[in-house]
C-alpha positions as CSV (number, residue, x, y, z in Angstrom):
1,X,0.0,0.0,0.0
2,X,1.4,3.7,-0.9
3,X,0.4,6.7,0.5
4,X,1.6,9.4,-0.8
5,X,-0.3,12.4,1.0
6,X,-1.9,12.5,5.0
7,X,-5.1,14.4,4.7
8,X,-8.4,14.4,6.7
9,X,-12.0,15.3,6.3
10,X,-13.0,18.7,7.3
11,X,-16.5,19.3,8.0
12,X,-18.0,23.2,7.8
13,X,-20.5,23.3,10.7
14,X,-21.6,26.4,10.0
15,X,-23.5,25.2,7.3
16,X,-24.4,22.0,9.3
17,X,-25.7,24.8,11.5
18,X,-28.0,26.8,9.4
19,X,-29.5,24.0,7.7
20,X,-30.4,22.9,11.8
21,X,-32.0,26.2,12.2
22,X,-33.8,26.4,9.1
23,X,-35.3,22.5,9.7
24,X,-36.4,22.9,13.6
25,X,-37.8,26.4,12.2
26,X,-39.9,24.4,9.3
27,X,-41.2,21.6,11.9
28,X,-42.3,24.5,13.9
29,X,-44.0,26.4,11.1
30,X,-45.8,23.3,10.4
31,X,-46.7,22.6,14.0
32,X,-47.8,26.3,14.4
33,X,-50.0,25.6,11.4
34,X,-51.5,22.4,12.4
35,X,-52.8,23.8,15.9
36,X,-54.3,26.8,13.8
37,X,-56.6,24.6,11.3
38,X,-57.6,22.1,13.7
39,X,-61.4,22.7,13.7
40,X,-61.8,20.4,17.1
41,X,-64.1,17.1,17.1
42,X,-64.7,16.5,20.8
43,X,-66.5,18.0,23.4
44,X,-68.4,21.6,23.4
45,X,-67.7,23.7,26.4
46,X,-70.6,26.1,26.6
47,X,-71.0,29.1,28.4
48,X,-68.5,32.2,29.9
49,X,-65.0,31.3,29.9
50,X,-62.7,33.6,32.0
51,X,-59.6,34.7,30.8
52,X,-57.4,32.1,33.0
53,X,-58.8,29.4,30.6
54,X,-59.3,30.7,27.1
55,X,-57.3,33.8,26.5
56,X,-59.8,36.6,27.1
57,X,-63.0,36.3,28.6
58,X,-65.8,35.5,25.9
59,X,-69.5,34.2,26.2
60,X,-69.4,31.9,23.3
61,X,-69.0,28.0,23.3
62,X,-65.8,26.5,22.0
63,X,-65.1,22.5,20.7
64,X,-62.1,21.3,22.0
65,X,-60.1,18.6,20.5
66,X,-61.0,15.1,19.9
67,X,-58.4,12.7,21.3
68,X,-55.6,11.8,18.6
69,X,-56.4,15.2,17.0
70,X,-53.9,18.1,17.2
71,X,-54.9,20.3,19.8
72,X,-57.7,23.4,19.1
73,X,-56.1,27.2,18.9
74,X,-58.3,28.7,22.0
75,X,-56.2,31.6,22.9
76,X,-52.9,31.1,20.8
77,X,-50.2,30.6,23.7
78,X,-49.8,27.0,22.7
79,X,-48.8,28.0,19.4
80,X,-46.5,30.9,20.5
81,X,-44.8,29.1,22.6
82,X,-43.0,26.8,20.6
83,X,-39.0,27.3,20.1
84,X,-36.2,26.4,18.6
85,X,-33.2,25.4,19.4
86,X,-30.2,24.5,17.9
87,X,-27.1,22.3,19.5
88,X,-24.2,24.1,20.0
89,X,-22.1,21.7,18.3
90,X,-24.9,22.1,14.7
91,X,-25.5,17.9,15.2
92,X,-28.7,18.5,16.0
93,X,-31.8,20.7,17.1
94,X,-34.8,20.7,19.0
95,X,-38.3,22.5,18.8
96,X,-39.8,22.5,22.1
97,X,-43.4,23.9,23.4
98,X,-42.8,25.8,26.5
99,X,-46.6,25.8,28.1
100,X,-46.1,23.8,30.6
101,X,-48.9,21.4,29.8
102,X,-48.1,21.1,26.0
103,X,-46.8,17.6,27.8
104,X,-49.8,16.6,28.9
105,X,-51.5,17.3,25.5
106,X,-48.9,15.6,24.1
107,X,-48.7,12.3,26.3
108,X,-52.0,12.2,27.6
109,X,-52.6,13.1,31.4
110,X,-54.4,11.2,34.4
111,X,-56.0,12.1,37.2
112,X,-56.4,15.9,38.8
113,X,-59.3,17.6,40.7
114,X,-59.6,18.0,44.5
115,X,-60.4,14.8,45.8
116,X,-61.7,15.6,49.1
117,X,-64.2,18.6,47.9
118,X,-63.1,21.4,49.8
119,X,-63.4,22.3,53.8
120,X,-64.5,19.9,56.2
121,X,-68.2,19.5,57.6
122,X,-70.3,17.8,59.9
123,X,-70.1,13.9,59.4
124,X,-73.4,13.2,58.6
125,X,-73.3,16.3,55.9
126,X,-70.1,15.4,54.4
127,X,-71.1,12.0,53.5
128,X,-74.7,12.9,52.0
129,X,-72.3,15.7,50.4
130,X,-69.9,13.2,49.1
131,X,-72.7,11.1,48.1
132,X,-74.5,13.8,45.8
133,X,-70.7,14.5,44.5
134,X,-70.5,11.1,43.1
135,X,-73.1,10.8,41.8
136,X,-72.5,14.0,39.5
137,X,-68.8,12.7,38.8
138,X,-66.4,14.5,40.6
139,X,-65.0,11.5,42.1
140,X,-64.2,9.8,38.8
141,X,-61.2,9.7,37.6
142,X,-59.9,12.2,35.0
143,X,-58.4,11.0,31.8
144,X,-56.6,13.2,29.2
145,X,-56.1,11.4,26.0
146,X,-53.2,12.2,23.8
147,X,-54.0,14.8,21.3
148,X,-50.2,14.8,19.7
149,X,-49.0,17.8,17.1
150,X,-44.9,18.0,17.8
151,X,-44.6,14.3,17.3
152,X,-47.3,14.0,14.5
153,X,-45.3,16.9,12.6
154,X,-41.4,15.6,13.5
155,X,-43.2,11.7,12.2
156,X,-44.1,13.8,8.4
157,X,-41.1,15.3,8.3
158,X,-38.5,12.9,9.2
159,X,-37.7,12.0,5.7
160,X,-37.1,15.1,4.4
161,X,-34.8,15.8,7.6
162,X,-32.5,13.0,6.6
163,X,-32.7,14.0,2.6
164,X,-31.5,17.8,4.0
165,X,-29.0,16.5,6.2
166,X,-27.3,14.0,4.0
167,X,-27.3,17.0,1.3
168,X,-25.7,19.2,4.4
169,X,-23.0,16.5,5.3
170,X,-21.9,15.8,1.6
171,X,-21.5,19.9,0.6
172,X,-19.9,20.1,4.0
173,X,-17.2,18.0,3.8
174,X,-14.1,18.8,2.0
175,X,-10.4,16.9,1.9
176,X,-7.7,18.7,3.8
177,X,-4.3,17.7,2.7
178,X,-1.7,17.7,5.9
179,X,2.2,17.5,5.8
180,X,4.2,14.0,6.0
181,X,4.3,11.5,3.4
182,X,4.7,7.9,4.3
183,X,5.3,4.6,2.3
184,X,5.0,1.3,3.6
């Protein structure tokens, strides 16, 4: 075997950069997007919703998402809060939602409510209380289905991520000849 030059591969991360930022900013255009035309399928909330649940306070009944559907634009801080963020090193990038329950929309959530109702009572009144409490549901237990829109988004665009990303790598890379010469 001859060798007649010592070289290695260089690879430009700025450009391994740019294309990171450009693909977590096009998964979270897309996400953005998604939770803006989901019309909702589930259930209908009727009546005055203050401002601590949908935004500002408004009289008029809303449809919320149907589980497995991407989640319904009530007030827009779900869709405002998603970022972007690229690795330091340009290997990789993430898009996160930073409402702290875009996890539970995500995953699903169980449980939640005040299970003991409230401030204590008489015995004999807290347990016909309790009993008229149950029987209108507050002591069920509270499932939140998974209504997924990051995922659903990063699952249609994970081919075109590696497509962009290959092309990155291979314009990226360049031979870089060293000193030395050897022959063996």
């Amino acid at each position: 075997m001859t060798l007649t030059s010592w070289g290695e591969v260089v690879l430009d991360k700025r450009e391994l950069k740019k294309l990171m930022r450009s693909a977590g900013n096009d998964i979270k255009s897309k996400t953005a997007r998604l939770i803006n035309q989901s019309a909702g399928g589930g259930r209908t909330y009727r009546g005055g919703g203050g401002s601590q649940y949908r935004g500002a306070y408004s009289a008029t009944p809303y449809t919320a998402s149907a589980p497995g559907e991407a989640p319904v634009r009530v007030s827009g801080t779900l869709r405002s809060a998603l970022k972007t963020y690229v690795y330091p090193t340009g290997e990789g990038f993430a898009v996160r939602d930073r409402q702290y329950y875009a996890l539970f929309l995500e995953a699903g959530a169980h449980g939640g409510g005040n299970r003991f109702g409230g401030r204590p009572q008489a015995a004999a009144a807290a347990r016909a209380q309790r009993k008229r409490r149950r029987a209108k549901g507050v002591y069920t237990a509270r499932i939140l289905a998974p209504r997924p829109f990051l995922d659903r988004v990063m699952d249609q665009e994970a081919e075109n991520l590696l497509t962009r990303t290959g092309k990155a790598l291979r314009d990226g890379m360049t031979w870089k000849q060293t000193k030395g010469t050897a022959k063996r």
